[in-house]
C-alpha positions in Angstrom: 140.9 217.3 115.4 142.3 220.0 113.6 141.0 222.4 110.4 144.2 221.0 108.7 143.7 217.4 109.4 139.9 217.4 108.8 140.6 219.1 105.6 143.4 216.2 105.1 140.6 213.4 105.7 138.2 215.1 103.7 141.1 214.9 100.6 141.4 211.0 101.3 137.4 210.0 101.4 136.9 212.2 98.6 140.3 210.6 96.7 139.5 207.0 97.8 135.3 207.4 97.2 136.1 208.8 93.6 138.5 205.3 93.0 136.1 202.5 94.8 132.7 203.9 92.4 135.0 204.2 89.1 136.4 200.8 89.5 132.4 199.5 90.3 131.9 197.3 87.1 128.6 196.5 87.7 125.7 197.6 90.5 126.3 195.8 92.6 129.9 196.9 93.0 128.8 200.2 92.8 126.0 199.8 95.4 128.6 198.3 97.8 130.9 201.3 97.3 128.1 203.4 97.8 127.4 202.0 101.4 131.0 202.0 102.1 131.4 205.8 101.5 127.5 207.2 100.8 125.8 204.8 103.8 123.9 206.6 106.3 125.3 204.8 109.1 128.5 203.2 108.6 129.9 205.6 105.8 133.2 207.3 105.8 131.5 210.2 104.5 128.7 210.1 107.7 132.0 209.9 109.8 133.2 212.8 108.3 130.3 214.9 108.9 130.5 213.2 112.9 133.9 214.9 113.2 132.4 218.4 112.4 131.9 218.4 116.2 135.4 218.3 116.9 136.1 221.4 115.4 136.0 224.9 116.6 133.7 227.4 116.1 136.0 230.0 113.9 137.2 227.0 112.0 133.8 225.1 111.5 132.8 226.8 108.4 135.6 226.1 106.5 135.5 222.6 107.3 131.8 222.5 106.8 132.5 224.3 103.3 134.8 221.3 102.8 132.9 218.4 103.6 129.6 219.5 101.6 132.2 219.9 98.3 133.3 216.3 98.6 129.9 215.1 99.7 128.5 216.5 96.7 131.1 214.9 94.3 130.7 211.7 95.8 126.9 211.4 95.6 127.1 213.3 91.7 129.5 210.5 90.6 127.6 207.6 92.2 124.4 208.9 90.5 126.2 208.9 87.0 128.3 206.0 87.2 124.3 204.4 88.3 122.7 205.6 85.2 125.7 204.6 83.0 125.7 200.9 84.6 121.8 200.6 84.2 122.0 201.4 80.5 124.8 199.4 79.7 122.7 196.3 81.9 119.4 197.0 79.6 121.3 197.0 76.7 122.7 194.0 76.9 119.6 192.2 78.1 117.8 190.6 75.6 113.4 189.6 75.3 113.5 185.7 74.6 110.4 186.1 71.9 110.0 182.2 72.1 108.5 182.7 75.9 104.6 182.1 75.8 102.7 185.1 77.0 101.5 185.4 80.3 98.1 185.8 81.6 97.7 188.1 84.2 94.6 188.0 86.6 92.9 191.2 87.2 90.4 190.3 89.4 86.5 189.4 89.3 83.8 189.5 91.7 82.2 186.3 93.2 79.3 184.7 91.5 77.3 185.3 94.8 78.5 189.1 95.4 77.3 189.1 91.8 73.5 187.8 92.7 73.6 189.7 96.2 74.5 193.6 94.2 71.9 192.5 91.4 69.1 191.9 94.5 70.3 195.1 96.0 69.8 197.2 93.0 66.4 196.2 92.7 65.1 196.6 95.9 67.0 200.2 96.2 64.7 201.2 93.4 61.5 200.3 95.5 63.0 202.5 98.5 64.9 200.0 100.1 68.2 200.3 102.4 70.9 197.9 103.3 71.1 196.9 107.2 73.4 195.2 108.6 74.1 193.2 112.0 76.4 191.1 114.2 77.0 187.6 112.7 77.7 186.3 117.0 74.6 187.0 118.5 72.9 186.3 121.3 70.4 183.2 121.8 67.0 186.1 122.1 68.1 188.1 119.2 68.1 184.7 117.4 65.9 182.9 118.3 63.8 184.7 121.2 62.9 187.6 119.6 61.5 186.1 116.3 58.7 183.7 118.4 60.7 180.7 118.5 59.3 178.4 121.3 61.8 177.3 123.8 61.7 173.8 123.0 61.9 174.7 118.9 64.8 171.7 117.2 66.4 174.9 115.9 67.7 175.4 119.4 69.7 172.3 119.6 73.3 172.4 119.8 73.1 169.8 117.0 71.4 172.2 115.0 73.3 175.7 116.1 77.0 176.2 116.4 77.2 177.7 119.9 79.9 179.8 121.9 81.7 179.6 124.7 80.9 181.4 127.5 77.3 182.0 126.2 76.2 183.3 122.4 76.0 181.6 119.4 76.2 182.3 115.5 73.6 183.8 114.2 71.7 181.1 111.9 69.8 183.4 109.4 70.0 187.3 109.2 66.8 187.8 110.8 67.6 189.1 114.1 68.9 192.0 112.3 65.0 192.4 111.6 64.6 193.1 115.2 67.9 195.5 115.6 66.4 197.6 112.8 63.3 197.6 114.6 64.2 198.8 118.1 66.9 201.5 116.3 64.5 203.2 113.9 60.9 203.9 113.5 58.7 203.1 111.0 57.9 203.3 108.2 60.8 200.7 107.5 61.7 199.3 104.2 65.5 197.4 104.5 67.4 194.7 102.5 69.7 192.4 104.7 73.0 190.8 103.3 75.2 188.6 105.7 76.9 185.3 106.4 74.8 182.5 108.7 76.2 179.5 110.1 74.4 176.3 110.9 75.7 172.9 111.7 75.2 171.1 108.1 77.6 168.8 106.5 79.5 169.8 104.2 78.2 168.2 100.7 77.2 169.0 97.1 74.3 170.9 98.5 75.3 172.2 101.9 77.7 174.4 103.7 78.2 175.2 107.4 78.4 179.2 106.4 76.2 180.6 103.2 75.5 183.6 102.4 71.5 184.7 103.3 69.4 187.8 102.0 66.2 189.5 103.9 63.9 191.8 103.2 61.6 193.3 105.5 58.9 196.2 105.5 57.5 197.8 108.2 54.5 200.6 108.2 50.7 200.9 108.9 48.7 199.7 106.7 50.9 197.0 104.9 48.8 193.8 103.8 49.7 191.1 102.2 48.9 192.3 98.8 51.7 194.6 99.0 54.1 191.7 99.8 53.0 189.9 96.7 53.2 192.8 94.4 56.5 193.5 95.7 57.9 190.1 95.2 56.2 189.8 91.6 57.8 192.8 90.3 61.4 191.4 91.8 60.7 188.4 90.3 59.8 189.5 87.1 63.0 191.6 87.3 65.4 189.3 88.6 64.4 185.8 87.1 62.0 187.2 84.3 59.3 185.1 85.1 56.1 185.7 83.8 54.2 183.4 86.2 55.1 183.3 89.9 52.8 181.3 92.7 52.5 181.4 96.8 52.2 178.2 99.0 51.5 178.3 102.6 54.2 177.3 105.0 55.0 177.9 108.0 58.0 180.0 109.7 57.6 181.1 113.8 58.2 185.0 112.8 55.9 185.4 110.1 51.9 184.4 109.8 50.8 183.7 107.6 53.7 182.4 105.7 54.2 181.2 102.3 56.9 180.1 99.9 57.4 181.6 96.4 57.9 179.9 93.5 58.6 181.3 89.4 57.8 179.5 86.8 60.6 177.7 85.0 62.7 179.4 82.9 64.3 176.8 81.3 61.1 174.6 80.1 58.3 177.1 80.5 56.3 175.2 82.9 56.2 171.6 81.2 58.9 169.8 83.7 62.2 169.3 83.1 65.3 168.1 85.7 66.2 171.5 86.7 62.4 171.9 88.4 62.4 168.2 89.0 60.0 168.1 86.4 57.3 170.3 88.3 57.7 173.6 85.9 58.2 175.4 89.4 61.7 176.6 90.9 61.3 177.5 94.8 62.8 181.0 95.1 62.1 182.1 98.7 60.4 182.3 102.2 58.1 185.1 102.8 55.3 185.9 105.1 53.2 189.1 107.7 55.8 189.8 110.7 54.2 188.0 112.9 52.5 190.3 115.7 55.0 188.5 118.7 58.1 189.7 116.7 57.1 193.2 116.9 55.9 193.2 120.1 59.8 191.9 120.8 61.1 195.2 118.9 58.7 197.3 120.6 56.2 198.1 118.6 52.6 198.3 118.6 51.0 195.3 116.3 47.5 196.8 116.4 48.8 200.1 114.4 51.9 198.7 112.7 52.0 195.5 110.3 54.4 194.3 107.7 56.3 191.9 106.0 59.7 190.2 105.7 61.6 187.4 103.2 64.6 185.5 102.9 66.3 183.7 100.9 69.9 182.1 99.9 72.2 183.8 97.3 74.2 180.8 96.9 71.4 178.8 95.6 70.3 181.1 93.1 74.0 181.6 91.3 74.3 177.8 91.5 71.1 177.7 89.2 72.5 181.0 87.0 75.1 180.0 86.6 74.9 176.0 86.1 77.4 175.5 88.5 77.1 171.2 89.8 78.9 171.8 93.4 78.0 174.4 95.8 81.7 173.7 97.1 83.1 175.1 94.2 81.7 178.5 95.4 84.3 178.0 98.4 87.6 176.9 96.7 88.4 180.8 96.0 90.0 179.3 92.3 90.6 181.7 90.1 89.7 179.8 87.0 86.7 179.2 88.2 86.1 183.1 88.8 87.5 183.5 85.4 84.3 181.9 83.7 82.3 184.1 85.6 83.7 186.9 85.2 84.6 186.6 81.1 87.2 188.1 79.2 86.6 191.8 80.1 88.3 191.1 83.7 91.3 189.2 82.4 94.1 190.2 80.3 97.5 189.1 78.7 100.9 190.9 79.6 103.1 190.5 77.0 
């Protein structure tokens, strides 16, 4: 090709653009004329710019001169004749006032991440840190490691959802306990969040995967007085109970053990159908490591003692909260989350 037929072709695009987006009536007329002449692949005016090639060297600036002048018209008028269309559009639209309003979710954290952040907040005030560990572990992380004889029910495949090809998930956080243990050395003071599975029904009361919080504190020196003062000052902050008690119990990685109860806050201690009319409300598991677990991690039990606790998240928002179904935790419905979360999270777009 030529100067004077490129310069010729270059007259006809620019001719034939100018008429297809002035006769565009709408956008999208005036988006298909766009593609037809202003398309990166297909367009006359990218075919244009191909033929550049095709012309010599002396001649190439003129024609490059050329092709940028119609280029630029084209794209100048597209961009009007846009702006013009759009206004026109929006000015015929019309808001039908008689529409309701619409509410618009924003967003609220779970009831449980609520009780889980409030726990952590606590116990980072008394020096604790957050651990974390795998939730598929192996059978002597979970079970091995944390004094569990070999013949324990826990071990049962009716008991423990097991993997293929050897592992299992983990059924309480507590070989994270042990991790921590054989990664850092003491003095440890940590706070353990995570998911546990176990093979219960799924019922009002139950679920195959709950949340599960631990503590555990490890250093020379620590007695079981410093367990109880620690737990009474959580509980105190937490449930705002005045009264709290200790039963002994039994768990294979602590000894002694004992569970912790707070006095009622609902009837003060007389009995009512929340505490089953015992004026108690069982809150946790606690306990002394016992001296097998940290022999497991590593350590020495003659110069290091401590102690641990767990206990469930989900239980305690149920009970907040007054919530009748522990399923209703798992629906993930909004209006549910809604309740929780008040009227500060949602909003109302007009």
């Amino acid at each position: 090709m030529n100067l004077d037929q490129y310069l010729g072709e270059a007259e006809v695009i620019e001719r034939e653009g100018t008429t297809a987006l002035n006769a565009a009536n709408d956008l999208d007329a005036l988006e298909a004329a766009r593609v037809a002449f202003l398309g990166d692949r297909q367009g006359r005016v990218k075919a244009l710019q191909e033929s550049l090639k095709s012309i010599s060297k002396e001649d190439k600036p003129a024609a490059g001169k050329r092709f940028n002048e119609a280029r630029t018209r084209l794209q100048s008028l597209h961009d009007e004749r846009k702006t013009a269309l759009g206004r026109a559009r929006h000015a015929g639209a019309q808001d039908d006032l008689s529409l309701p309003e619409r509410r618009v979710w924003k967003g609220a954290k779970h009831p449980v991440t609520l009780v889980i952040e409030e726990i952590e907040g606590i116990f980072r005030e008394l020096g604790f840190t957050v651990a974390q560990g795998p939730e598929a572990e192996t059978e002597w992380y979970n079970f091995g490691s944390l004094n569990f004889p070999p013949n324990h029910p826990a071990l049962d495949a009716h008991d423990t959802l097991y993997l293929e090809g050897g592992g299992l998930l983990r059924t309480h956080t507590s070989p994270v306990q042990v991790r921590t243990l054989q990664r850092y050395a003491p003095p440890i003071r940590v706070l353990i969040p995570g998911t546990v599975y176990r093979r219960d029904f799924f019922d009002a009361s139950h679920a195959p995967a709950f949340a599960q919080i631990e503590g555990l504190c490890i250093d020379e020196g620590i007695s079981f007085v410093d367990l109880k003062s620690t737990l009474n000052l959580f509980a105190e902050r937490f449930f705002g109970a005045s009264r709290t008690r200790f039963r002994p119990s039994f768990f294979p990685f602590t000894e002694p053990s004992a569970e912790m109860d707070v006095q009622c806050g609902i009837c003060g201690g007389s009995g009512c159908p929340a505490c089953k009319g015992t004026g108690w409300i069982e809150i946790l598991g606690s306990g002394m490591v016992h001296p097998a677990v940290l022999e497991s991690a590593g350590l020495d039990p003659e110069r290091y003692t401590g102690w641990a606790f767990g206990m469930g998240p989900a239980r305690i928002a149920i009970s907040r909260y007054g919530i009748p179904d522990i399923r209703i935790l798992y629906d993930s419905d909004v209006r549910f989350l809604e309740q929780i979360a008040g009227p500060v999270l949602s909003g109302v777009e007009g």
